[in-house]
N, CA, C and O atoms as CSV, one atom per row, in Angstrom:
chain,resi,resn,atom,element,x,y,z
A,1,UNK,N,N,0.826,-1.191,0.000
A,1,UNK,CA,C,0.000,0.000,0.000
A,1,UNK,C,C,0.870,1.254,0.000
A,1,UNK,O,O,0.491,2.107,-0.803
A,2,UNK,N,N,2.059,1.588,0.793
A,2,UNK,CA,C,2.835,2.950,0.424
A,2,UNK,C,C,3.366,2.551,-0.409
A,2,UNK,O,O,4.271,3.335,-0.694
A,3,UNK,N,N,3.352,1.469,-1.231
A,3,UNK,CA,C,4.286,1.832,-2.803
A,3,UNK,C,C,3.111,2.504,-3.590
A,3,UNK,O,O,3.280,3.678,-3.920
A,4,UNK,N,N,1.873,1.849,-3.944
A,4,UNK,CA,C,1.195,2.652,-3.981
A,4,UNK,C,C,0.695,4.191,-3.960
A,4,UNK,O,O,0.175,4.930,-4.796
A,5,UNK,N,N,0.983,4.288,-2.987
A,5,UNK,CA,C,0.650,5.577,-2.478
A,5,UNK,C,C,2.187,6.914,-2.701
A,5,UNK,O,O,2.226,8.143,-2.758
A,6,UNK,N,N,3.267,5.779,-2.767
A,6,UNK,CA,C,4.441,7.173,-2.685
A,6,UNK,C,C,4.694,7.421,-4.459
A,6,UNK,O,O,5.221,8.477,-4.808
A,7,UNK,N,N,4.225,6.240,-5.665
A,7,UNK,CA,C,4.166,6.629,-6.858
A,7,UNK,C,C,2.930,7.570,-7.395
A,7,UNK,O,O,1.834,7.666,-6.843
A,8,UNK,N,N,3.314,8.190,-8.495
A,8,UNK,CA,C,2.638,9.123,-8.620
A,8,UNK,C,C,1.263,8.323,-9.524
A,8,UNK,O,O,1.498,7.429,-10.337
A,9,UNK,N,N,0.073,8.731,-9.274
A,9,UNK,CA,C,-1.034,7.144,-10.022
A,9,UNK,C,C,-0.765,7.255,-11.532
A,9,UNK,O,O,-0.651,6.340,-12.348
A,10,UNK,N,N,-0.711,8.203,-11.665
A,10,UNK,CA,C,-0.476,8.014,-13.500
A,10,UNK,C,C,1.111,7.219,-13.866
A,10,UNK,O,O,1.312,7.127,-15.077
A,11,UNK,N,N,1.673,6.933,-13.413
A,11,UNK,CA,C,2.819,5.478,-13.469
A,11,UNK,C,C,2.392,3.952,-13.561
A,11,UNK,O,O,1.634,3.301,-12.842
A,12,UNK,N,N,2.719,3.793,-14.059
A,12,UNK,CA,C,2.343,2.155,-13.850
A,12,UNK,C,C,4.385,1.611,-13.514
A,12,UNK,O,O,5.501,2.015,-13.842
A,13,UNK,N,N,3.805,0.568,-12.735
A,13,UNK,CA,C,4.892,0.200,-11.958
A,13,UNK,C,C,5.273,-1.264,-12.451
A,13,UNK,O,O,4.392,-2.080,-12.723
A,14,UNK,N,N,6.631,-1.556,-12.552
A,14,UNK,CA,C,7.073,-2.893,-12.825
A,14,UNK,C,C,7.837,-2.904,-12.298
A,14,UNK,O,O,8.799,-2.143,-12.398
A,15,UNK,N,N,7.646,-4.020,-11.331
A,15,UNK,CA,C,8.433,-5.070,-10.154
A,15,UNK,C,C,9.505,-5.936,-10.983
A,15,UNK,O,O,9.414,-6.157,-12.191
A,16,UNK,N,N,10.342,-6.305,-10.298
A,16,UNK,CA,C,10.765,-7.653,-11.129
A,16,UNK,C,C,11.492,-8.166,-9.647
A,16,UNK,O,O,12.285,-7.596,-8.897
A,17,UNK,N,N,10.693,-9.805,-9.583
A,17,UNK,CA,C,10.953,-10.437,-8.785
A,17,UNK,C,C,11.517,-11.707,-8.605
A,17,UNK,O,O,11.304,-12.262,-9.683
A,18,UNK,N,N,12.140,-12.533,-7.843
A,18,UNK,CA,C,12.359,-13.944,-8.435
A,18,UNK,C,C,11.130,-14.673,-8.036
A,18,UNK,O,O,10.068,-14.349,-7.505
A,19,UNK,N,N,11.878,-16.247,-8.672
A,19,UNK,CA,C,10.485,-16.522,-8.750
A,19,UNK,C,C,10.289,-17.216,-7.695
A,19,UNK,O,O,10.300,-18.426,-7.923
A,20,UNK,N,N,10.097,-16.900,-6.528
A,20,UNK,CA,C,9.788,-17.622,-5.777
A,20,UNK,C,C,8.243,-17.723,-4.857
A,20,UNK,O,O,7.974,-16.843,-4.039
A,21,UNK,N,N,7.592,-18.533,-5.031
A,21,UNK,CA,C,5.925,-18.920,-4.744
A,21,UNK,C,C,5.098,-18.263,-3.938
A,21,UNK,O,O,3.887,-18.484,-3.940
A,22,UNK,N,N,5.856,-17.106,-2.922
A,22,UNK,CA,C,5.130,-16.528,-1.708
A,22,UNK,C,C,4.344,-15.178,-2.700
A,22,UNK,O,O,3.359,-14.496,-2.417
A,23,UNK,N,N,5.413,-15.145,-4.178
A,23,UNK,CA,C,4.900,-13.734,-4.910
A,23,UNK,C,C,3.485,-13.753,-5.748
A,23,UNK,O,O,2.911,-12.842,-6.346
A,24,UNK,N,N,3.083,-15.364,-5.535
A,24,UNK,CA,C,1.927,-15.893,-6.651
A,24,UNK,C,C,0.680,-16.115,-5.698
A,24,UNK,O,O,-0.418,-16.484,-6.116
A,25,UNK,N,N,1.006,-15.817,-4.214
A,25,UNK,CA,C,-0.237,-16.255,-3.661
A,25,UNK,C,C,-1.449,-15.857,-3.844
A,25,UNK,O,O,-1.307,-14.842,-4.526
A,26,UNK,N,N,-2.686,-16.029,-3.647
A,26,UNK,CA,C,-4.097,-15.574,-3.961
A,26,UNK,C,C,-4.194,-14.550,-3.547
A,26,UNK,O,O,-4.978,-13.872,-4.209
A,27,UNK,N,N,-3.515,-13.761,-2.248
A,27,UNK,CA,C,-3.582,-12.672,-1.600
A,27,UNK,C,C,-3.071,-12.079,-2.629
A,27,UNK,O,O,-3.985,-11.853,-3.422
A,28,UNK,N,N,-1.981,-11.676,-3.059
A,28,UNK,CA,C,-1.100,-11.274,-4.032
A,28,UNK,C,C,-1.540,-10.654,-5.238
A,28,UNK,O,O,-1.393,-9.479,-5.576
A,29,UNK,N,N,-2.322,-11.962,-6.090
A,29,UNK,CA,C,-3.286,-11.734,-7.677
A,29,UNK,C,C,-4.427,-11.214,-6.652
A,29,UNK,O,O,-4.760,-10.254,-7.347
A,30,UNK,N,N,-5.058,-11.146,-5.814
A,30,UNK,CA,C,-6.110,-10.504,-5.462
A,30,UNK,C,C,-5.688,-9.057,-5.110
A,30,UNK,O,O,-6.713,-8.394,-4.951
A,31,UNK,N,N,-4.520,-8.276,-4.918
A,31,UNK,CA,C,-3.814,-7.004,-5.032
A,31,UNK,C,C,-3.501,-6.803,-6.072
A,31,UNK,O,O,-3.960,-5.769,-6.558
A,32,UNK,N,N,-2.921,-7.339,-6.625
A,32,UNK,CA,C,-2.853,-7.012,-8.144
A,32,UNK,C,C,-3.873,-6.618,-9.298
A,32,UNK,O,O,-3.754,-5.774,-10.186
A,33,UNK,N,N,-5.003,-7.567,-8.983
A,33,UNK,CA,C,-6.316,-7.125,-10.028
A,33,UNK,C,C,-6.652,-5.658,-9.419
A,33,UNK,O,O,-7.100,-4.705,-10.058
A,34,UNK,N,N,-6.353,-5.691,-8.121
A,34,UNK,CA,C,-6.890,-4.156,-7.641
A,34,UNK,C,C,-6.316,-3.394,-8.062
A,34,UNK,O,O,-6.871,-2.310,-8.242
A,35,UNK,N,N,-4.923,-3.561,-8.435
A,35,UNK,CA,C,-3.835,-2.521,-8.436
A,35,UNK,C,C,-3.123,-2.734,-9.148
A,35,UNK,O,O,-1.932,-3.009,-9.001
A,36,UNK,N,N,-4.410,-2.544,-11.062
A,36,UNK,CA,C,-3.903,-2.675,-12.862
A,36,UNK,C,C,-2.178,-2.558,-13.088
A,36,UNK,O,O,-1.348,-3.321,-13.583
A,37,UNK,N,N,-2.124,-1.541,-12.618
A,37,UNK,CA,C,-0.614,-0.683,-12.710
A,37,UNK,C,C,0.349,-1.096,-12.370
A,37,UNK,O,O,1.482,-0.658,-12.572
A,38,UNK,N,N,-0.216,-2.633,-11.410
A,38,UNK,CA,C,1.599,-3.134,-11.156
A,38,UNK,C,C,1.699,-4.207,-11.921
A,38,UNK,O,O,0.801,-5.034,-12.084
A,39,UNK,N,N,3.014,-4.237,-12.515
A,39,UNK,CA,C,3.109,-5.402,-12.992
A,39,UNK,C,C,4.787,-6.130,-12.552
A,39,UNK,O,O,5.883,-5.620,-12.317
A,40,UNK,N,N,4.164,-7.856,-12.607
A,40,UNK,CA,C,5.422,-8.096,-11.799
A,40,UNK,C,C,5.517,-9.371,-13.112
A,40,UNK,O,O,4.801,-10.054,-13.844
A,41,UNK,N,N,7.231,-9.038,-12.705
A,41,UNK,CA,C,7.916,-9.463,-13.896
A,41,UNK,C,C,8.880,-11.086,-13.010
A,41,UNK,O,O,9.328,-10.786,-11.903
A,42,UNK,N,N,9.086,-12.227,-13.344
A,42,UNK,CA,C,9.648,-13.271,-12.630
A,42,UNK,C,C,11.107,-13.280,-13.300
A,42,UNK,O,O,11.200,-13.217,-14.526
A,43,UNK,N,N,12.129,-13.352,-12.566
A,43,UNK,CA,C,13.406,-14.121,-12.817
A,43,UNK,C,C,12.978,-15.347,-12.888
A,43,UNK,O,O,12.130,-15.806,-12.123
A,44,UNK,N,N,13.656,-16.123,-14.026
A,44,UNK,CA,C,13.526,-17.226,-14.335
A,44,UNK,C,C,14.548,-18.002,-13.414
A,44,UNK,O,O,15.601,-17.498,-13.025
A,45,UNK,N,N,14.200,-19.061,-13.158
A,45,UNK,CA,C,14.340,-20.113,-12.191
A,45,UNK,C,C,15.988,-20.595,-12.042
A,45,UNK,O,O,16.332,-20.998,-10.931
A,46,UNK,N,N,16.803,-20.566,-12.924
A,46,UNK,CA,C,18.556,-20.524,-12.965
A,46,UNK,C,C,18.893,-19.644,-13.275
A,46,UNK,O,O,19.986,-19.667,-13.841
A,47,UNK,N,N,18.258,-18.426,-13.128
A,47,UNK,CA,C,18.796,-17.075,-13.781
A,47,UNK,C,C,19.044,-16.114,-11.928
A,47,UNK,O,O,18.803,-14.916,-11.783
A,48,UNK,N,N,19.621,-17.174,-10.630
A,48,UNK,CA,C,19.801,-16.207,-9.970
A,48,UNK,C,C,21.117,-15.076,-9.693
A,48,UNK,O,O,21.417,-14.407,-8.704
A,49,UNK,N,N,21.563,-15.175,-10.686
A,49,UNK,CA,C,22.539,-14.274,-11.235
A,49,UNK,C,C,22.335,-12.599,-11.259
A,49,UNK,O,O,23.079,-11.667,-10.955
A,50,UNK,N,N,20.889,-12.688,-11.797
A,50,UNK,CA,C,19.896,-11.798,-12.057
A,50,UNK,C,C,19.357,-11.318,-10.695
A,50,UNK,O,O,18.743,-10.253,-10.755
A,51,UNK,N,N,19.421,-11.663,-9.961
A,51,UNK,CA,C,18.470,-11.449,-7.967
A,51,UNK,C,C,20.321,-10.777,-7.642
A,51,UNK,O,O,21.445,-11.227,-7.869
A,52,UNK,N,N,19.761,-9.489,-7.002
A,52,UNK,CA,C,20.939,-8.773,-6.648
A,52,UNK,C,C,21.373,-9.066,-5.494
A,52,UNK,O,O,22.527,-8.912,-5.097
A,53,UNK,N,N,20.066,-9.693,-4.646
A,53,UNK,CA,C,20.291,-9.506,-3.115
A,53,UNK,C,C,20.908,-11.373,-3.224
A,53,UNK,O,O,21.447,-12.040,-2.341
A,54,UNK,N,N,20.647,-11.659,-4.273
A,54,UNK,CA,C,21.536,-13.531,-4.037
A,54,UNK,C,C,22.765,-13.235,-4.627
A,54,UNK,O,O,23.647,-13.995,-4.228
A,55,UNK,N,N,23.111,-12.459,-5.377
A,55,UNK,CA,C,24.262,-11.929,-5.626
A,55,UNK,C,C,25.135,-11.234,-4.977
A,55,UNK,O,O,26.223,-11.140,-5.545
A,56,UNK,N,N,24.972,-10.431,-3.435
A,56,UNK,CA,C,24.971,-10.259,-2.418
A,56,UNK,C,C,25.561,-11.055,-1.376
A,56,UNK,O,O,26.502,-10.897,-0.599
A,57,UNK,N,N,24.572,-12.113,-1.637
A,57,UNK,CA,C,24.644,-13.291,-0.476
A,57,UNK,C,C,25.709,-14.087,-0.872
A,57,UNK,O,O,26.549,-14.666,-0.183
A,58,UNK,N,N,25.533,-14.031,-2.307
A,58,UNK,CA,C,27.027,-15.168,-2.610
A,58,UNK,C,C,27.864,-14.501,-2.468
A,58,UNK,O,O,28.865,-15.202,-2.317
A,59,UNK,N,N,28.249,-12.855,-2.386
A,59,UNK,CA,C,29.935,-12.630,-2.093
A,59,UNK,C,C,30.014,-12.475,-0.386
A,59,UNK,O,O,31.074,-12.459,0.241
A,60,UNK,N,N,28.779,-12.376,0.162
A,60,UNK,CA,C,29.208,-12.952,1.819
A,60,UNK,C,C,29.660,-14.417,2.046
A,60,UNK,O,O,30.544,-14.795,2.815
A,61,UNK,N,N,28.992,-15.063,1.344
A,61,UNK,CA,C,29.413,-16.691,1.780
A,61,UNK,C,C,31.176,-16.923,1.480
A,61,UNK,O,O,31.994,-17.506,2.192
A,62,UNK,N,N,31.408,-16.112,-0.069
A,62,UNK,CA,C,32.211,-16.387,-0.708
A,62,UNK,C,C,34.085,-16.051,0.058
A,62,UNK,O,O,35.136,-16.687,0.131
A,63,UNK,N,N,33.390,-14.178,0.635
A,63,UNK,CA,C,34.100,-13.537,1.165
A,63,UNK,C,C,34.803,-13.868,2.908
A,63,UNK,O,O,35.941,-13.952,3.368
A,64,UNK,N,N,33.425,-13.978,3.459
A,64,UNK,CA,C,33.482,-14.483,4.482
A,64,UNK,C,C,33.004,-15.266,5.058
A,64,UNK,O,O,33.105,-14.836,6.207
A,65,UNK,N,N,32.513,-16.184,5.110
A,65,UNK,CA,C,31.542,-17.833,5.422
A,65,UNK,C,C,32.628,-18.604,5.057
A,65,UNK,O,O,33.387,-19.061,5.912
A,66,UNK,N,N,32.800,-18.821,3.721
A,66,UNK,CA,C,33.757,-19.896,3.273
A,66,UNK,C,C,35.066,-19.716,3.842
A,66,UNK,O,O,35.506,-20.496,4.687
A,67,UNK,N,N,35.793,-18.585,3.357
A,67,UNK,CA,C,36.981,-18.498,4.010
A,67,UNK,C,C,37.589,-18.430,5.513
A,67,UNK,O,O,38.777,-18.628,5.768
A,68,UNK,N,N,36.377,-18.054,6.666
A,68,UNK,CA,C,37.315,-18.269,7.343
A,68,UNK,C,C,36.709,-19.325,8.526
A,68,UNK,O,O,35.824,-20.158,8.333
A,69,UNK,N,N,37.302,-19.111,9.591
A,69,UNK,CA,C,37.770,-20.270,10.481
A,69,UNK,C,C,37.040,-19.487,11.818
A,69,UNK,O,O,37.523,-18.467,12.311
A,70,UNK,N,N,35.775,-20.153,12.325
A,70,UNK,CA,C,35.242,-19.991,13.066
A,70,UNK,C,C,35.133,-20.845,14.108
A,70,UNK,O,O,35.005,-22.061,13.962
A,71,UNK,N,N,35.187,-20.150,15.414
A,71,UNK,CA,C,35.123,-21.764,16.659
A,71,UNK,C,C,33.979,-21.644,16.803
A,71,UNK,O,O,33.351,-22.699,16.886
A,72,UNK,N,N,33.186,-20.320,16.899
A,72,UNK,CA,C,31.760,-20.830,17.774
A,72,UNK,C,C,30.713,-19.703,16.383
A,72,UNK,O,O,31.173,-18.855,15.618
A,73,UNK,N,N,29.258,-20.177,16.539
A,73,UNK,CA,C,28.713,-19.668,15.750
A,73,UNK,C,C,28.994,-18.025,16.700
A,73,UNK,O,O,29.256,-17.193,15.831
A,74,UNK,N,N,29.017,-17.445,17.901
A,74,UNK,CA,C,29.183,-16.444,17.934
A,74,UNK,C,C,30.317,-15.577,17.437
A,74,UNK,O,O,30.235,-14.349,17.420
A,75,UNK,N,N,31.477,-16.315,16.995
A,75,UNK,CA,C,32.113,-15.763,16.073
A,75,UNK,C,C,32.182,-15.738,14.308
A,75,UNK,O,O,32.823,-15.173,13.422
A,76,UNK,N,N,31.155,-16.670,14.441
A,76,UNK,CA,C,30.726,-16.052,12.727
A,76,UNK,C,C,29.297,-15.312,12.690
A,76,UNK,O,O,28.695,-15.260,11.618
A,77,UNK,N,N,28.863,-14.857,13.613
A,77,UNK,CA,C,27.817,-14.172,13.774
A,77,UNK,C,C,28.814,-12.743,13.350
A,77,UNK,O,O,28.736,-12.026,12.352
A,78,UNK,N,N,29.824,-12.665,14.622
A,78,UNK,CA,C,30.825,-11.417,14.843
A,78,UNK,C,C,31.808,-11.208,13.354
A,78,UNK,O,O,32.421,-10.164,13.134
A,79,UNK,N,N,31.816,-12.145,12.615
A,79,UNK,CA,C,32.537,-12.005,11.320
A,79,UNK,C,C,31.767,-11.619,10.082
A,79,UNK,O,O,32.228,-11.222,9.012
A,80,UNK,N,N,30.277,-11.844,10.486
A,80,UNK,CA,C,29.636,-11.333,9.168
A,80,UNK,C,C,28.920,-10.144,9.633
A,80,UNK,O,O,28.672,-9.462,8.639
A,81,UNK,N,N,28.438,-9.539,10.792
A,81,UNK,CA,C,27.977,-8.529,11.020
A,81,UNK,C,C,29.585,-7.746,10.705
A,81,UNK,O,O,29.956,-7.850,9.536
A,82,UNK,N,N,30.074,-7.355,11.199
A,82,UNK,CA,C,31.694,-6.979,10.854
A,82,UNK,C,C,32.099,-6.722,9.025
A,82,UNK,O,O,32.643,-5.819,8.390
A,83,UNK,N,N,31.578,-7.864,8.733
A,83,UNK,CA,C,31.217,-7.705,6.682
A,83,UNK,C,C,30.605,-6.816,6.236
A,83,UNK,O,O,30.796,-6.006,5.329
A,84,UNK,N,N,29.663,-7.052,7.088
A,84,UNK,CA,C,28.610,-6.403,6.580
A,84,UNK,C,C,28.561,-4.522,6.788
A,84,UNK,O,O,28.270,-3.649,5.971
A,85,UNK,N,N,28.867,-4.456,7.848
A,85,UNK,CA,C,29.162,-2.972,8.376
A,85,UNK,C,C,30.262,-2.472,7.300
A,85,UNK,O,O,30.247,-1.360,6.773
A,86,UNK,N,N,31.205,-3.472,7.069
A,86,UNK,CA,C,32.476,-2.642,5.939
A,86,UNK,C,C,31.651,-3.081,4.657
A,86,UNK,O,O,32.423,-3.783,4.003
A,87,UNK,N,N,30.704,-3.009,4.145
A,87,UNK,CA,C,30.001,-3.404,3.286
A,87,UNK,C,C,29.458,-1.693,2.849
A,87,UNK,O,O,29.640,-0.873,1.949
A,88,UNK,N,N,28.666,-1.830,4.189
A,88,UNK,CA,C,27.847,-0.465,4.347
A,88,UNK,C,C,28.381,0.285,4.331
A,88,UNK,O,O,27.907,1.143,3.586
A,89,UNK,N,N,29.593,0.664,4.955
A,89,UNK,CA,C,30.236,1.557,5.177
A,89,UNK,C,C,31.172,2.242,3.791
A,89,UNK,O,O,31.738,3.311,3.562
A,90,UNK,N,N,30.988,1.170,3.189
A,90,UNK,CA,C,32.187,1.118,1.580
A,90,UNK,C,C,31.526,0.809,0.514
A,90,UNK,O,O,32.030,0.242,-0.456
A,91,UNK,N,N,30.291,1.173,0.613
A,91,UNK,CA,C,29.448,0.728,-0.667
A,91,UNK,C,C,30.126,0.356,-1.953
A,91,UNK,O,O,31.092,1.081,-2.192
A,92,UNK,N,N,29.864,-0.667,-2.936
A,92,UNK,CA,C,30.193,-0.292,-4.185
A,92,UNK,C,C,29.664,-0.846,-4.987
A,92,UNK,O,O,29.214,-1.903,-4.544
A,93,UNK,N,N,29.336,-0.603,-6.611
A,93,UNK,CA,C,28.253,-0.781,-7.020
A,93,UNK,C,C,28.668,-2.886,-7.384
A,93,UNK,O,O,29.750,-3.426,-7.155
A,94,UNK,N,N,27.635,-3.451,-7.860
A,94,UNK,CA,C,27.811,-4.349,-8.637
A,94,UNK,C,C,28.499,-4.133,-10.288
A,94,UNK,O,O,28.162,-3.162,-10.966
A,95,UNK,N,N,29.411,-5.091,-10.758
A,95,UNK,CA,C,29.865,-4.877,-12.062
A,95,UNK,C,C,29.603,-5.862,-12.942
A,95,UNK,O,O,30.244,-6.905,-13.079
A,96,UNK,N,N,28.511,-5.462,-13.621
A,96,UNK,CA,C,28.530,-7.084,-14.502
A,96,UNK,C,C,29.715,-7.178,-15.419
A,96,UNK,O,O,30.388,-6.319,-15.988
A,97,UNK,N,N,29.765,-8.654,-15.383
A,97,UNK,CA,C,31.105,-8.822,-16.387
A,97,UNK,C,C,30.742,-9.934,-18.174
A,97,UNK,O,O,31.409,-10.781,-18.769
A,98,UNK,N,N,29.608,-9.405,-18.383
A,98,UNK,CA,C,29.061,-9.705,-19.738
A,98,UNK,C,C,28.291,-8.479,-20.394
A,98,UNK,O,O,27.658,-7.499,-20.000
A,99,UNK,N,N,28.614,-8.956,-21.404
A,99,UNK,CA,C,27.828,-7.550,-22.409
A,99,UNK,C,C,26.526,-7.944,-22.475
A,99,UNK,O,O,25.990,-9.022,-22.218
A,100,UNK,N,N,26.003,-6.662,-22.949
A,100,UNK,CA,C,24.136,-6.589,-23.049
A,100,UNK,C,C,24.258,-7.998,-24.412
A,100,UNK,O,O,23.755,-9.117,-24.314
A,101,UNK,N,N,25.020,-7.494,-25.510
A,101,UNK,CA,C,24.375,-9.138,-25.884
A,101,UNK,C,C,25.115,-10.944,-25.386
A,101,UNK,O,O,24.840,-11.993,-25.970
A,102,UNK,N,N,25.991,-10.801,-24.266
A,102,UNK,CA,C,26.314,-11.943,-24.134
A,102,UNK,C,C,24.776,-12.286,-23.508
A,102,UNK,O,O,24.147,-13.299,-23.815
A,103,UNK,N,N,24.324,-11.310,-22.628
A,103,UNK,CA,C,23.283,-11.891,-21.702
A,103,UNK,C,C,21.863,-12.236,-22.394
A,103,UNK,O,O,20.945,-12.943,-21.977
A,104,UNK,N,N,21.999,-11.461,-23.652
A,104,UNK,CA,C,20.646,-11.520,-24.593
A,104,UNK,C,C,20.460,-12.823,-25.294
A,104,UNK,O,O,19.408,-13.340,-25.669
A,105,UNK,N,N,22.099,-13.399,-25.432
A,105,UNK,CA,C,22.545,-14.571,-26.508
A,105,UNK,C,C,21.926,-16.380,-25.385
A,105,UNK,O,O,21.339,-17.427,-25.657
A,106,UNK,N,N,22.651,-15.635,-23.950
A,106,UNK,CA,C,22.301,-16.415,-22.528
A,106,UNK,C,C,20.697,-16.586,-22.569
A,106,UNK,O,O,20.196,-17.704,-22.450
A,107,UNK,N,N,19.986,-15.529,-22.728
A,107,UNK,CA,C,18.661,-15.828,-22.662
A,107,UNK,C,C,17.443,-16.579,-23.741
A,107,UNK,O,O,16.561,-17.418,-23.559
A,108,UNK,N,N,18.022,-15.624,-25.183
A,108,UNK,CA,C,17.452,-16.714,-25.951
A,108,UNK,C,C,17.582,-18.085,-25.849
A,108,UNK,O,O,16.688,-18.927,-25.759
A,109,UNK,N,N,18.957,-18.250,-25.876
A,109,UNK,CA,C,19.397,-20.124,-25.281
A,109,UNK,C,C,18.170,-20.928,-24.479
A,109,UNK,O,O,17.592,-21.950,-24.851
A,110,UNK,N,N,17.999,-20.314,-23.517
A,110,UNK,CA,C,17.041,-20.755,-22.225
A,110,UNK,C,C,15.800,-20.441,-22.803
A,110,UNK,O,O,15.004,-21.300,-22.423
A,111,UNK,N,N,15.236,-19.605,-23.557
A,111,UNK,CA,C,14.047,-19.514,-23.750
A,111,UNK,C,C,13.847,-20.850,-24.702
A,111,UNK,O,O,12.960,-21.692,-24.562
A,112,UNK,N,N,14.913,-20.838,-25.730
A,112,UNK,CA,C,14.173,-21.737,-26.585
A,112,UNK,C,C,14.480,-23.187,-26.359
A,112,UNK,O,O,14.224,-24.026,-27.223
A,113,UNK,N,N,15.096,-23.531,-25.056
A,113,UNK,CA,C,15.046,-24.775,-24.136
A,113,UNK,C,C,13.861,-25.115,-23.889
A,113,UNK,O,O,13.419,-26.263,-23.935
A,114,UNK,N,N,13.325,-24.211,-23.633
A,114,UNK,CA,C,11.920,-23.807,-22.190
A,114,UNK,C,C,10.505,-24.012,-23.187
A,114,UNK,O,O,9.509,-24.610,-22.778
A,115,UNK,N,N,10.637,-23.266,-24.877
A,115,UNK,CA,C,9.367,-23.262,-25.280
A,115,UNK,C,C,8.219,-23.814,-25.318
A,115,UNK,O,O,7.125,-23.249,-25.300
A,116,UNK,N,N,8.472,-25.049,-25.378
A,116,UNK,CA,C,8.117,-26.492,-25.767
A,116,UNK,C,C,7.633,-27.185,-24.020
A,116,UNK,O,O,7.230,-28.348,-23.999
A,117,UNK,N,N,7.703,-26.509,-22.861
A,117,UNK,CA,C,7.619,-26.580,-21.834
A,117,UNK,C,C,5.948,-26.442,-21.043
A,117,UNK,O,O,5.836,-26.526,-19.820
């Protein structure tokens, strides 16, 4: 409802979400028929490459989960809050490392896997 409310009504709005099942519930399409203007768009199902916040999550695991050496979960509690703060503190953007058409070439691939589906 304040997304709603903080766009201006003459916008129509597109989400793009992964796909995961809590976004399809009946509650959900029953907000949606109410509310023409949004439209929500799914990441496809091996495309979490595409989900920023799992892209995120994999350079915490990557950065700090995997690498280091924890005795007690309260010190990997203390090692990823600690990440995370020099995270925040040092923002920087994501860099993709494929061109607009490697990823276009990536997607047709998968679509025309999928058609016939």
């Amino acid at each position: 409802a304040k997304l709603d409310k903080e766009v201006p009504a003459d916008l129509d709005v597109h989400l793009i979400c992964d796909n995961y099942a809590t976004h399809k519930t009946p509650a959900i399409q029953k907000w949606l028929l109410a509310h023409p203007r949004f439209h929500l768009h799914f990441t496809p199902t091996s495309s979490s490459w595409l989900n920023q916040v799992e892209r995120w999550f994999g350079l915490l695991t990557d950065k700090q989960i995997r690498r280091g050496v924890h005795k007690n979960v309260q010190a990997l509690e203390k090692d990823i809050r600690a990440w995370i703060t020099d995270w925040n503190d040092n923002p920087r953007p994501f860099v993709w490392t494929k061109t607009a058409d490697e990823i276009l070439e990536r997607l047709a691939g998968y679509l025309n896997r999928i058609k016939d589906s």
